[in-house]
N, CA, C and O of each residue as an XYZ file, in Angstrom:
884
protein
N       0.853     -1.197      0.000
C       0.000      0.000      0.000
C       0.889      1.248      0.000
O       1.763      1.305      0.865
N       0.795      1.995     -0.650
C       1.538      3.529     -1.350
C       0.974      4.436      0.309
O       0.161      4.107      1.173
N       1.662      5.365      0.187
C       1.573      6.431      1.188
C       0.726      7.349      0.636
O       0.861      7.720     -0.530
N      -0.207      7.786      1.419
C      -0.834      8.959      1.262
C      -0.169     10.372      1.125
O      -0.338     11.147      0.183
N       0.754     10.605      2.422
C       1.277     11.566      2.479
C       2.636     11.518      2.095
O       3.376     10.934      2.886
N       3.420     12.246      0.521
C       4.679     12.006      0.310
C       5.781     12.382      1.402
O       5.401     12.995      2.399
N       7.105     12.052      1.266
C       8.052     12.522      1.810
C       8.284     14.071      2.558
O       8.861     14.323      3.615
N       7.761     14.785      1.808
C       7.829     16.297      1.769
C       6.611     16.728      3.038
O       6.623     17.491      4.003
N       5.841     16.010      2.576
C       4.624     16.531      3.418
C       4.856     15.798      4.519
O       4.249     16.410      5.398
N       5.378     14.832      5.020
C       5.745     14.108      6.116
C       6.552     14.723      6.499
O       6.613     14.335      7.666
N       7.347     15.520      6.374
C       8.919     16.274      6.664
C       8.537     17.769      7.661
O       9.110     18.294      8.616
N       7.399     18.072      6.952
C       6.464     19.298      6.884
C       5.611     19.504      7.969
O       5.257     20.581      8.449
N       5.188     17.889      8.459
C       4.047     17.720      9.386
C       4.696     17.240     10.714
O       4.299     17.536     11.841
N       5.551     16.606     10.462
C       6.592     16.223     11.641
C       6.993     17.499     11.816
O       6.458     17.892     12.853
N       7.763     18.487     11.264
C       7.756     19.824     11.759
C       7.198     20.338     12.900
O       7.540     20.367     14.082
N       6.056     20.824     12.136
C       4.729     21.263     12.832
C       4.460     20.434     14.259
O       4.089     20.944     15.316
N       4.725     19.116     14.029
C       4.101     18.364     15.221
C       5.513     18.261     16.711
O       5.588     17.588     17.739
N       6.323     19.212     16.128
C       7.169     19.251     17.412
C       6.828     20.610     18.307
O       7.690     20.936     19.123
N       6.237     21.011     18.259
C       4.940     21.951     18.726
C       4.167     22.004     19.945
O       3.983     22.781     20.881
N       3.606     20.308     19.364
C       3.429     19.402     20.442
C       3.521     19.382     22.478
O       4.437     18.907     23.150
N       2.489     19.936     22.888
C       2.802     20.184     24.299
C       2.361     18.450     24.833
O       3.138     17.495     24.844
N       1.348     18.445     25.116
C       0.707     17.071     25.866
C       0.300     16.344     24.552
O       0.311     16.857     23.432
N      -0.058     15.084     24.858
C      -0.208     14.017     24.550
C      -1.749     13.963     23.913
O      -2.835     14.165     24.457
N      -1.488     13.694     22.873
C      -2.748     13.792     21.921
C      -3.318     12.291     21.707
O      -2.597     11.297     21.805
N      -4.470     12.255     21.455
C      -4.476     10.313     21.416
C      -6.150     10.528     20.117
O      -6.853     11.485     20.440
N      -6.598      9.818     19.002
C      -7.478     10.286     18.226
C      -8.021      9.087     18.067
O      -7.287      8.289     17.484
N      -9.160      8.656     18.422
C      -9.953      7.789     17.680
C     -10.950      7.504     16.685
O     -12.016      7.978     16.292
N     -10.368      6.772     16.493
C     -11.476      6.500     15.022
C     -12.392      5.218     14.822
O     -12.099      4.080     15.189
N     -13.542      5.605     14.181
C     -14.643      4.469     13.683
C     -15.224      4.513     12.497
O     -16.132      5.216     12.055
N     -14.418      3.453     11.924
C     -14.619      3.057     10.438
C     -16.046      2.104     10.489
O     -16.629      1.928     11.558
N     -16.486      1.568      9.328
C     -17.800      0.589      9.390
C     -16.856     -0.407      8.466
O     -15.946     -0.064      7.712
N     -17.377     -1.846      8.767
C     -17.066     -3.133      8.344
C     -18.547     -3.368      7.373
O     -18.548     -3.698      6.187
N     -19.584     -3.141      8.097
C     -21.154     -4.006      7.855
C     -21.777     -2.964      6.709
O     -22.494     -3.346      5.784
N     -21.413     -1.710      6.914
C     -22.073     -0.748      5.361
C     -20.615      0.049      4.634
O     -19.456      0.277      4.982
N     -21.740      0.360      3.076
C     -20.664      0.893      2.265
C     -19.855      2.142      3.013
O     -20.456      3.019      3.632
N     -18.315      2.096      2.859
C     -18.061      3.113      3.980
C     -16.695      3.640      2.591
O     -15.550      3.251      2.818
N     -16.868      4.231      1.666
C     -15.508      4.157      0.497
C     -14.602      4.910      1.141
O     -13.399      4.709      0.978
N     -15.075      5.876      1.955
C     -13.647      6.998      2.459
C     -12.927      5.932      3.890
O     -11.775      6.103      4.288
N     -13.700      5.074      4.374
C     -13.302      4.594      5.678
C     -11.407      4.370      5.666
O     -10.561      4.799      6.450
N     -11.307      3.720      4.712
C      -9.785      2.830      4.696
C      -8.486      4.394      4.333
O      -7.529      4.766      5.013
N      -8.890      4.801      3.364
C      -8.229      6.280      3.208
C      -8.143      6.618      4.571
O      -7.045      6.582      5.126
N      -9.194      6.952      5.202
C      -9.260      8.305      6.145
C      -8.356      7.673      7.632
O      -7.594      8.381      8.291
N      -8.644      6.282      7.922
C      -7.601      5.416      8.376
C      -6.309      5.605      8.291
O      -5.648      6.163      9.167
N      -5.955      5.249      7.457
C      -4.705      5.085      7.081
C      -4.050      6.788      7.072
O      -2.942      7.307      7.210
N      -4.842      7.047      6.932
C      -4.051      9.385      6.805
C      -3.813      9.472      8.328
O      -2.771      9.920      8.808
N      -4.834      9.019      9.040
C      -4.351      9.342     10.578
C      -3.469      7.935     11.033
O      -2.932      7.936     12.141
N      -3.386      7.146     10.443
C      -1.818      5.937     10.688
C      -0.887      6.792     10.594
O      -0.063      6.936     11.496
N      -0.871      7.626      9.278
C       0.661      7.851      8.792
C       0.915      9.361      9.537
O       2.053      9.823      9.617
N      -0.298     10.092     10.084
C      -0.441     11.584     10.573
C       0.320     11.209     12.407
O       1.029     12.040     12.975
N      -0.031      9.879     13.015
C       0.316      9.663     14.628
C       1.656      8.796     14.447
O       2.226      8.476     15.490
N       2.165      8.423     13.338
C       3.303      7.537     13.069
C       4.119      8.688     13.111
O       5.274      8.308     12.916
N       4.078      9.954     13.277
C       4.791     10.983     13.061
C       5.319     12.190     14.514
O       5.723     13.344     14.372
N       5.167     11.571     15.575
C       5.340     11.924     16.652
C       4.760     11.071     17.696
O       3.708     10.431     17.704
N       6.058     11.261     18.931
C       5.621     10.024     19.909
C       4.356     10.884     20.812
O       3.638     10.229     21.568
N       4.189     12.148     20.686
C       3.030     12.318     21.434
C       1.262     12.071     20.749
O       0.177     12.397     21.232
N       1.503     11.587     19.862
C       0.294     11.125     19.190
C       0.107      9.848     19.287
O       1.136      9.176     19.365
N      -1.096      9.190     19.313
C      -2.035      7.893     19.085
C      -3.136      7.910     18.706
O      -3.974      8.806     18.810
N      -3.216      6.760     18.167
C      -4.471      5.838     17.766
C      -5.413      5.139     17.631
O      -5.001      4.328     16.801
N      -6.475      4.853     17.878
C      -7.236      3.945     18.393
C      -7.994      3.668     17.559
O      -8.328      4.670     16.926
N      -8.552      2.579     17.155
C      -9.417      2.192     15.391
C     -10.451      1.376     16.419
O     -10.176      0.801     17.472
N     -11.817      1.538     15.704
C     -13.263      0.981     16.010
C     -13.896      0.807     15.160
O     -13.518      0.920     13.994
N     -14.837      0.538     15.460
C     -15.797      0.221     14.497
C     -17.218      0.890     15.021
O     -17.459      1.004     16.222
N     -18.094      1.301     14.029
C     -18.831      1.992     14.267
C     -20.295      1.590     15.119
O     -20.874      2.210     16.011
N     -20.650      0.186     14.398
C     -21.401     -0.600     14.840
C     -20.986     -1.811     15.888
O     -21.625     -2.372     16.779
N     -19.799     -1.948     15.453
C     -19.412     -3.254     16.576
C     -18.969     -2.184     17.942
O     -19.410     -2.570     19.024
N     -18.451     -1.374     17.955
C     -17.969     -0.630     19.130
C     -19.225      0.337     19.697
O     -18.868      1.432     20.132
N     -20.729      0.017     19.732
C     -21.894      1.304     19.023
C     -21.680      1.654     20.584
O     -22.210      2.757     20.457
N     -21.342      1.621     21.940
C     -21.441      1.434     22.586
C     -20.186      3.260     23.128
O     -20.624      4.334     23.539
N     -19.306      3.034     22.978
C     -17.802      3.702     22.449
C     -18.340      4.985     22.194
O     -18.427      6.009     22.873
N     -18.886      4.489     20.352
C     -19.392      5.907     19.356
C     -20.484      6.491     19.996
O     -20.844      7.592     19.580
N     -21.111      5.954     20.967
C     -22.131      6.960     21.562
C     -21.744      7.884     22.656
O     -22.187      9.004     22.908
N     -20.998      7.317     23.144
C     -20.018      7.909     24.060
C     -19.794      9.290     23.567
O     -20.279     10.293     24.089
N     -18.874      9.264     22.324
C     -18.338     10.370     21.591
C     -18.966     11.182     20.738
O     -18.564     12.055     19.970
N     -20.251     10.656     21.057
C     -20.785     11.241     20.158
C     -21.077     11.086     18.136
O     -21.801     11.699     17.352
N     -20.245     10.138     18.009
C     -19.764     10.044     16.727
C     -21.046      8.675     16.022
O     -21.349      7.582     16.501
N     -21.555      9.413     14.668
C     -22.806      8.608     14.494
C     -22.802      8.779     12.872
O     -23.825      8.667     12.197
N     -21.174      9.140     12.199
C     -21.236      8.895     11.077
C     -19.862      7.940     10.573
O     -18.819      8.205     11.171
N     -19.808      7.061      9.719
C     -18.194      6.414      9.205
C     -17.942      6.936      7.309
O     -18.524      6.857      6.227
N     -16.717      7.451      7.898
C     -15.531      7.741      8.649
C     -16.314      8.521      9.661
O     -17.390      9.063      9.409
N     -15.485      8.554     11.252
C     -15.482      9.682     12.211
C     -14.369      9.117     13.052
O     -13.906      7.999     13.281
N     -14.091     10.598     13.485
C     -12.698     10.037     14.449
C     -13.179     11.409     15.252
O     -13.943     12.214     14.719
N     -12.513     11.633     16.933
C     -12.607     12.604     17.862
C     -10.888     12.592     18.129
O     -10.012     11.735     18.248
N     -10.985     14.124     18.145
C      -9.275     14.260     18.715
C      -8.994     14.258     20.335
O      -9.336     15.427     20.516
N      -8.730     13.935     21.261
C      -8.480     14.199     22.611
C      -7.271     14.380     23.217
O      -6.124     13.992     22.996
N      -7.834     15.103     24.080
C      -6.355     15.349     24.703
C      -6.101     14.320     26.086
O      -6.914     14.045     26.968
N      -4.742     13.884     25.942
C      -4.295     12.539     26.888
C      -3.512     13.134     28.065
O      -2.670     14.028     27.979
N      -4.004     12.367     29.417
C      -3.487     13.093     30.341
C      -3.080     11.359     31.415
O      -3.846     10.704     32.122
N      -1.820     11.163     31.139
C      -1.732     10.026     31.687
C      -2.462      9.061     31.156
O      -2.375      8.902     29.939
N      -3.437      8.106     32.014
C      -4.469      7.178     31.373
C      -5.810      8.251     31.047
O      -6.658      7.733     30.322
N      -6.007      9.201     31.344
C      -7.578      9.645     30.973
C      -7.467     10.631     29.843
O      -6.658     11.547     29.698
N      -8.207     10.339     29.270
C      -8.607     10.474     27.936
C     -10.010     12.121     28.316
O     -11.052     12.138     28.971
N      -9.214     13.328     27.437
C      -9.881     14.793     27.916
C     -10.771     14.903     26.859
O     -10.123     15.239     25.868
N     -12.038     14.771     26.577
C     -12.847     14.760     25.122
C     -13.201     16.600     25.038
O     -13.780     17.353     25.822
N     -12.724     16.760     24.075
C     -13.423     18.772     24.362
C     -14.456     19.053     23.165
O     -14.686     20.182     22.730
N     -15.064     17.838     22.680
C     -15.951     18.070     21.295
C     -15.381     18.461     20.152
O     -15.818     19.282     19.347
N     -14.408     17.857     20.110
C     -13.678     18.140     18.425
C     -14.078     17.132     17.989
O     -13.690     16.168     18.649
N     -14.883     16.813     16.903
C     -15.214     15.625     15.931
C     -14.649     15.840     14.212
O     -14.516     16.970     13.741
N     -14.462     15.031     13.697
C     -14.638     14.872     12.084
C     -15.744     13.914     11.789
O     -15.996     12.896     12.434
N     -16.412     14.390     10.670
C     -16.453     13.624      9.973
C     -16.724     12.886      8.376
O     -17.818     12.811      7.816
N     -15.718     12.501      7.973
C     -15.242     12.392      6.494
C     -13.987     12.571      6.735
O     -13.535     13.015      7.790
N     -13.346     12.231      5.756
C     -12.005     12.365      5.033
C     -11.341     13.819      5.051
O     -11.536     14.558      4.086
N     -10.442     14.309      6.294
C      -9.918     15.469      6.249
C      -8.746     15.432      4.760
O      -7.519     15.361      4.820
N      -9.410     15.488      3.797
C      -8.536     15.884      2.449
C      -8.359     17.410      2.124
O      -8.772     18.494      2.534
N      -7.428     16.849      1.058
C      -6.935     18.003      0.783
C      -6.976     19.587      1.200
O      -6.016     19.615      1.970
N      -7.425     20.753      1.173
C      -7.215     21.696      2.326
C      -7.520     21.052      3.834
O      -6.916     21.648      4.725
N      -8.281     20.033      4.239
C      -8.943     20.033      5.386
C      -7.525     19.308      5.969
O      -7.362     19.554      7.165
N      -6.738     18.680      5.521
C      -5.617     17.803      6.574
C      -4.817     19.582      6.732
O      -3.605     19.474      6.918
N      -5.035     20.244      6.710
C      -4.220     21.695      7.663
C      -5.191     21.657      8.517
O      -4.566     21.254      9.498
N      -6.361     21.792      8.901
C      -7.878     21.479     10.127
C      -6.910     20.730     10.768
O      -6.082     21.134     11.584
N      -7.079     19.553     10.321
C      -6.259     17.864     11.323
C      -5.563     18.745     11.958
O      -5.956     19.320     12.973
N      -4.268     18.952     11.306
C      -2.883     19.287     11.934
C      -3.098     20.568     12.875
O      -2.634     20.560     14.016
N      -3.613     21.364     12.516
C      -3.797     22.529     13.838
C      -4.877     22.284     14.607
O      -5.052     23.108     15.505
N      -5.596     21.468     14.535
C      -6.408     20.868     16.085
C      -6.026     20.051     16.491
O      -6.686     19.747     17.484
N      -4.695     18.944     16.188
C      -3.858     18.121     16.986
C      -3.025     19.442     17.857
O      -2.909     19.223     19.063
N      -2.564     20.500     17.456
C      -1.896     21.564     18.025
C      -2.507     22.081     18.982
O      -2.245     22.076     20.185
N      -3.612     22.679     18.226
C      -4.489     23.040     19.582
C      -4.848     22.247     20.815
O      -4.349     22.578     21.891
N      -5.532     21.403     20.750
C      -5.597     20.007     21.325
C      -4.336     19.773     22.496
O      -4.300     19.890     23.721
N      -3.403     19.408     21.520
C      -2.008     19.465     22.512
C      -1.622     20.524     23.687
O      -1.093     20.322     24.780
N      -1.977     21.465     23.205
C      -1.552     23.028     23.680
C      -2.711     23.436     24.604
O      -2.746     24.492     25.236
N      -3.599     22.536     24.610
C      -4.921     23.193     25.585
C      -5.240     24.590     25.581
O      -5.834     25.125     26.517
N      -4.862     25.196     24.550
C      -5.391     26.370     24.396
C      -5.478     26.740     23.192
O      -4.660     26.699     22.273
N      -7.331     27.389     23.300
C      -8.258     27.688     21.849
C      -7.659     28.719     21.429
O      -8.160     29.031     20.349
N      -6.646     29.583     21.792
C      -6.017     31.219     21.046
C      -7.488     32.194     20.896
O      -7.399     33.300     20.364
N      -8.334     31.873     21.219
C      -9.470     32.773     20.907
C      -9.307     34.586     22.223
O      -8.710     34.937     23.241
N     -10.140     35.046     21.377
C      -9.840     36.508     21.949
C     -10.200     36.582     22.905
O     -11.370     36.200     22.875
N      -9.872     36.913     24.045
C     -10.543     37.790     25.977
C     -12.290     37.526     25.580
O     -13.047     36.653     26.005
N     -12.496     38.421     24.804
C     -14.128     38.384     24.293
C     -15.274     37.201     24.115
O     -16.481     37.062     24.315
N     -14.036     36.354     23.562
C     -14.946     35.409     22.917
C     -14.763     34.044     24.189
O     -15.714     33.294     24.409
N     -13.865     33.943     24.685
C     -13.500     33.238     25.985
C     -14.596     33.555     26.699
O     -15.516     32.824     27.064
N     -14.416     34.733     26.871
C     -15.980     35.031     28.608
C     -17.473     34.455     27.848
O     -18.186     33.689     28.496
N     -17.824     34.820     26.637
C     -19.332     34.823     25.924
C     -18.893     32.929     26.211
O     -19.716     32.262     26.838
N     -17.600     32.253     25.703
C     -17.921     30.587     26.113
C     -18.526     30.281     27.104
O     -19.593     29.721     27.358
N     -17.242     30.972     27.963
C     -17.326     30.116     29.651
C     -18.518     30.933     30.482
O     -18.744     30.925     31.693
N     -19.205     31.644     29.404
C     -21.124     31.946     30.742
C     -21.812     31.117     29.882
O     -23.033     31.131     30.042
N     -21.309     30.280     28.871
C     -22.658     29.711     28.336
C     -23.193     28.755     29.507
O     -22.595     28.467     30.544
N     -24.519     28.315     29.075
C     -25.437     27.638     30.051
C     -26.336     26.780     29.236
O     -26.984     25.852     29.720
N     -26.357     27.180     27.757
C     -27.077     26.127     26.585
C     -26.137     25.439     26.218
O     -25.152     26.050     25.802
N     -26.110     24.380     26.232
C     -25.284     23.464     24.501
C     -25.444     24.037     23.202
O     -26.367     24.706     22.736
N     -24.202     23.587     22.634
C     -24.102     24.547     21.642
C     -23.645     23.430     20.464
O     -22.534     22.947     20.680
N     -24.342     22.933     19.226
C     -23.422     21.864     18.126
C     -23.267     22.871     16.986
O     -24.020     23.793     16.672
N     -22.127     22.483     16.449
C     -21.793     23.326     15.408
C     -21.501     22.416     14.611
O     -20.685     21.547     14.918
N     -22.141     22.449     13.392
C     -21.782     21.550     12.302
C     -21.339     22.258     10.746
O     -21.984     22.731      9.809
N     -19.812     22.036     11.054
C     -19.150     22.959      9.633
C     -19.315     21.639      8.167
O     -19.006     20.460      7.998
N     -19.952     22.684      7.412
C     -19.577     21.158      5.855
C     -18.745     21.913      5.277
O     -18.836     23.136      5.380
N     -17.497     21.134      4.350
C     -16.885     21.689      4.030
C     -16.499     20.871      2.538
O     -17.299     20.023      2.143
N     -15.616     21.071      1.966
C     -15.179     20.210      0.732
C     -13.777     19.926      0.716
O     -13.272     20.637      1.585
N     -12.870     19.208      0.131
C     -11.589     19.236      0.399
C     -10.953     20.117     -0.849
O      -9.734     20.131     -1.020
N     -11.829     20.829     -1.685
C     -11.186     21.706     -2.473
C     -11.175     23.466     -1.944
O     -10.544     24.466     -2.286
N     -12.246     23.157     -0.935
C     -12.161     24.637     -0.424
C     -11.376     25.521      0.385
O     -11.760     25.726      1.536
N     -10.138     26.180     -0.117
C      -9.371     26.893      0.513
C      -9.233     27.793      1.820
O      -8.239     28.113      2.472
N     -11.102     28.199      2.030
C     -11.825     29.123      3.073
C     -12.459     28.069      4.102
O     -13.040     28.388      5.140
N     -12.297     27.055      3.747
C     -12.954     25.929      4.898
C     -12.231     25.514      6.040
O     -12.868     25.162      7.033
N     -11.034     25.502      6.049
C      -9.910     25.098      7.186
C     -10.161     26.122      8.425
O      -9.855     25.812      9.576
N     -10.655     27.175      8.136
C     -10.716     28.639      8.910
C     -11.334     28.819      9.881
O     -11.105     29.188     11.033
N     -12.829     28.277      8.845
C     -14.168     27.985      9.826
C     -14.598     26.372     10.447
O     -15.655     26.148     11.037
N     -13.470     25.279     10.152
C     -13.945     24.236     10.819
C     -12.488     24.611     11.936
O     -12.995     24.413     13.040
N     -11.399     24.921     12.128
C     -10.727     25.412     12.932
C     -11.154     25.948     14.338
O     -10.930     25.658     15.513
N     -12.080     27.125     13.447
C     -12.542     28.351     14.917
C     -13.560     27.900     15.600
O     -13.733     28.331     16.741
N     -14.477     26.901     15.023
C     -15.460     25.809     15.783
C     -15.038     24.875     16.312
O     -15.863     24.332     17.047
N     -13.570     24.173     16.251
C     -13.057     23.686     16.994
C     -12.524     23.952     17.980
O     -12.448     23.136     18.899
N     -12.007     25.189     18.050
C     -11.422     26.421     19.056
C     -12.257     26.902     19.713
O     -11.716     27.573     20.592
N     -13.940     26.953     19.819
C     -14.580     27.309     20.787
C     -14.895     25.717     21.116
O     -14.937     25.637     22.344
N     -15.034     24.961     20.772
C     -15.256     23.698     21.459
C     -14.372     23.166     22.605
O     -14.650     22.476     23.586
N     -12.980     23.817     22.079
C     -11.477     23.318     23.116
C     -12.243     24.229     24.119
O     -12.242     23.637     25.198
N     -12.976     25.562     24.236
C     -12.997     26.581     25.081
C     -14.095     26.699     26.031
O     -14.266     27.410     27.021
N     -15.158     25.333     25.152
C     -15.991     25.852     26.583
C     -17.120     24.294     26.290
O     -17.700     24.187     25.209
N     -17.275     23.276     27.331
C     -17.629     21.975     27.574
C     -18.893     22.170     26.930
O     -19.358     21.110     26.510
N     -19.628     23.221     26.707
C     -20.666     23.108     26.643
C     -20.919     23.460     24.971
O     -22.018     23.812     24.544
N     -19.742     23.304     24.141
C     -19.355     23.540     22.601
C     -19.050     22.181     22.249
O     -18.157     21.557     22.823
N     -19.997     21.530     21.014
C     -19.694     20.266     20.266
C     -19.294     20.780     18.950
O     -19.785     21.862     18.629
N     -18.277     20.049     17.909
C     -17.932     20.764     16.867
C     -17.340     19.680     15.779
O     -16.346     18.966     15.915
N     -18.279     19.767     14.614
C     -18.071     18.694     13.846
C     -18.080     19.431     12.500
O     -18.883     20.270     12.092
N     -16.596     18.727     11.695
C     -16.443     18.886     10.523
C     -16.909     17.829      9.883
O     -16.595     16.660     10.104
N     -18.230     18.525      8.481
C     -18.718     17.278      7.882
C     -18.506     17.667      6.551
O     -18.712     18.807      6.133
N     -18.011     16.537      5.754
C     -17.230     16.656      4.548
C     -18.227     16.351      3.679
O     -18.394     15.136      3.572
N     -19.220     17.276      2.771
C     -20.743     17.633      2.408
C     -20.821     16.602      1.790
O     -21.730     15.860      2.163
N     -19.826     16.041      0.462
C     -19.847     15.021     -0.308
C     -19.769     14.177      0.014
O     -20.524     13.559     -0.736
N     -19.339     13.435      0.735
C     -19.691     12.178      1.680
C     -21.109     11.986      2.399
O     -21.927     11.099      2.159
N     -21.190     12.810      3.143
C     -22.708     12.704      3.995
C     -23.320     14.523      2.925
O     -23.211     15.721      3.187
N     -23.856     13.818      1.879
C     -24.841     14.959      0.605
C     -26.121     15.006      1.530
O     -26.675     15.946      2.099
N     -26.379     13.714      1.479
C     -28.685     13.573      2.844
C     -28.107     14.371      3.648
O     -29.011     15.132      3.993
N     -27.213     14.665      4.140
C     -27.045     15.763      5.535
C     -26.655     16.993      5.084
O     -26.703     17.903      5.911
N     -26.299     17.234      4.034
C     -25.938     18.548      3.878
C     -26.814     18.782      2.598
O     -26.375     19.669      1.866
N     -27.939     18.179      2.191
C     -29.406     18.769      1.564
C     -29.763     18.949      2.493
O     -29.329     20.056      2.813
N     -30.559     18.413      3.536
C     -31.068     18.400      4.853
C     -30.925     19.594      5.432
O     -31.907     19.794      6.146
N     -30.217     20.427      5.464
C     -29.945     21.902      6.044
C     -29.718     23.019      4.802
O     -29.676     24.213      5.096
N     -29.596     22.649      3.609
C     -29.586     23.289      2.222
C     -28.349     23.641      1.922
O     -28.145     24.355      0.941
N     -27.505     23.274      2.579
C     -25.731     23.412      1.921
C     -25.692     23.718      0.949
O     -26.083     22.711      0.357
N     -25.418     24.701     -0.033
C     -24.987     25.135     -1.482
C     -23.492     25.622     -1.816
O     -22.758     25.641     -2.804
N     -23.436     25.984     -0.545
C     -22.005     26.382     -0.504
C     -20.858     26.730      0.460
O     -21.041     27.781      1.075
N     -19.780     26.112      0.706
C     -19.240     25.886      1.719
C     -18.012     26.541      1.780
O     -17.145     26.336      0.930
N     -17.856     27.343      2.750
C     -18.311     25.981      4.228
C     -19.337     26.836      4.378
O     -19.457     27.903      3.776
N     -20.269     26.269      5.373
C     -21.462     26.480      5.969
C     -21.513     25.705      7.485
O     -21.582     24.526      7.832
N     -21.454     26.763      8.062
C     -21.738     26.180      9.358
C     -22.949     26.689     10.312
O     -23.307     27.851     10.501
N     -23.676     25.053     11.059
C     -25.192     24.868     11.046
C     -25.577     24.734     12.729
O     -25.535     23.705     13.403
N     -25.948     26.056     13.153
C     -25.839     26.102     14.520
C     -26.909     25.477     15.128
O     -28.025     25.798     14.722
N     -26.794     24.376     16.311
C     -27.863     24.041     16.731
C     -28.842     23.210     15.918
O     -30.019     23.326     16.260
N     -28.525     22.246     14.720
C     -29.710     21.976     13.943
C     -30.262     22.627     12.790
O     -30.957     22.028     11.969
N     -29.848     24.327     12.683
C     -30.920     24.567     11.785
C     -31.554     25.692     12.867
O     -32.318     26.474     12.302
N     -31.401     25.912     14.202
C     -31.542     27.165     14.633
C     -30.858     28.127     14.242
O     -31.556     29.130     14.091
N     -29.244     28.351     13.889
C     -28.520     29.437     13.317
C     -27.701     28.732     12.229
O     -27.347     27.553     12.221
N     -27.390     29.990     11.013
C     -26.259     29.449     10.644
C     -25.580     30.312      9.742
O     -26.219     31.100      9.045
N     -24.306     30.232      9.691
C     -23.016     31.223      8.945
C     -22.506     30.323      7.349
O     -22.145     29.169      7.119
N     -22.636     31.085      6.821
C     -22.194     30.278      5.107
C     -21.070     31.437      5.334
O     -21.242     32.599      5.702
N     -19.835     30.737      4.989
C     -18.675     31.692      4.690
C     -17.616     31.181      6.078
O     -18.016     30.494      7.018
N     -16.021     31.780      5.889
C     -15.300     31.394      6.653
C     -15.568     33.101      7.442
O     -15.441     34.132      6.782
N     -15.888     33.092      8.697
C     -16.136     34.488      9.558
C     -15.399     34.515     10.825
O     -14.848     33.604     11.443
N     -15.510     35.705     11.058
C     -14.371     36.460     11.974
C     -15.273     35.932     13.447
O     -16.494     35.774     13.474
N     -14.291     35.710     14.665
C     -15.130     35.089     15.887
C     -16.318     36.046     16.295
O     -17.393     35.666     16.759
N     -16.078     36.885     16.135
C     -17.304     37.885     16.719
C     -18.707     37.839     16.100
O     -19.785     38.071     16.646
N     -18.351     37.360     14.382
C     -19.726     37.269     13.400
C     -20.363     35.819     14.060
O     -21.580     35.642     14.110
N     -19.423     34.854     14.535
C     -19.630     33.302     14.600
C     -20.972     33.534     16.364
O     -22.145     33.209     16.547
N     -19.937     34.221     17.232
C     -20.211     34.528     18.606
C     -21.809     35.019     18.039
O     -22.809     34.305     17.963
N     -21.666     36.535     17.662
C     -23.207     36.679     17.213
C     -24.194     35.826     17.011
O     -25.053     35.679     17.881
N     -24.232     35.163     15.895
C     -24.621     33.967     15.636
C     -25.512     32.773     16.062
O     -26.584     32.243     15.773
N     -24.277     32.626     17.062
C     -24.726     31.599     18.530
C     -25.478     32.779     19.429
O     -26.126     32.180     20.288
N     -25.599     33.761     19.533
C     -26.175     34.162     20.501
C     -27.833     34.364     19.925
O     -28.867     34.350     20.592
N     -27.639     34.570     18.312
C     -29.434     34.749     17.946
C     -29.580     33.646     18.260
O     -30.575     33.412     18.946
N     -28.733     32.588     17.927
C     -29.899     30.544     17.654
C     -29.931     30.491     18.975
O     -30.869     29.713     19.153
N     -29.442     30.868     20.295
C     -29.935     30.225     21.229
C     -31.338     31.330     21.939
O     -32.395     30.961     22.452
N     -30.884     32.571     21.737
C     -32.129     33.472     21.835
C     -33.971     32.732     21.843
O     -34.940     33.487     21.923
């Protein structure tokens, strides 16, 4: 089996991944029992992405045989994997999800929410920190994105960055072409689009934290 990621880009990402504060650990749940075409790809990208520093790991499931796990995490599509942060034996879940195939622009997403992740800290502004930590609703954010879209890394990033920031933030990158019934389902035309709450709020475009913050504050209104 050929490498996903060439030499260069392995050289590139190992870089980046000495960065690395704490111990990152990512699991994933592929399906065995339904058609799953991105499953084995999206596998194997995070083999060759945690083969690349000793503070990274792995953990492979299954979606249906493990259903037990994936509910846990929340995770209810294949491919899906959650990034966490590792603290000794316990495992820190802060609602970072994928799900689909972080391709092409989206493996820069991967790599700076393994960073973030690591680093326990969202970089978000004084502002947007306090509006997290008074929330009192749950909050899901569901970014779709494409792996050709250059403006998508931005906005599944900064939804991951309020998710690192406040327990009560879930944050899932969904890769539109893979799961299409879910991203007709909310009218996706153009991405990224991110879908606050269901279909209570939502931002089409990569936006600045304050437009995103807004946002969340009409859908829970």
């Amino acid at each position: 089996m050929s490498n996903l990621l060439d030499d260069e880009i392995r050289n590139q990402v190992r870089d980046v991944l000495t960065g690395m504060v704490h111990p990152v650990e990512i699991i994933f749940f592929g399906s065995q029992s339904e058609p799953c075409e991105y499953c084995e790809d999206t596998r194997q990208l995070l083999e060759e992405v945690t083969s690349l520093s000793d503070k990274l790991t792995l953990q492979v499931f299954d979606l249906n045989k493990d259903a037990v796990l994936a509910r846990q995490y929340n995770v209810d599509k294949a491919p899906g994997f959650v990034i966490l942060g590792k603290s000794g034996d316990n495992l820190d879940d802060f609602g970072i999800r994928y799900a689909g195939i972080p391709a092409g622009h989206e493996f820069t997403s991967l790599i700076n929410d393994i960073l973030i992740v690591s680093k326990r800290d969202s970089g978000l502004s004084p502002e947007t920190r306090e509006f997290l930590n008074n929330l009192n609703q749950k909050v899901l954010l569901q970014v779709f994105v494409t792996p050709s879209c250059p403006y998508c890394p931005r906005a599944v990033v900064l939804a991951h960055q309020m998710a690192l920031e406040s327990p009560m933030v879930e944050a899932e990158m969904i890769e539109a072409m893979e799961f299409n019934s879910l991203a007709d389902q909310f009218n996706v035309s153009g991405v990224p689009h991110t879908v606050i709450n269901s279909g209570k709020g939502e931002v089409v475009g990569a936006v600045p934290e304050s437009h995103l913050v807004q946002k969340i504050r009409e859908a829970l209104a």
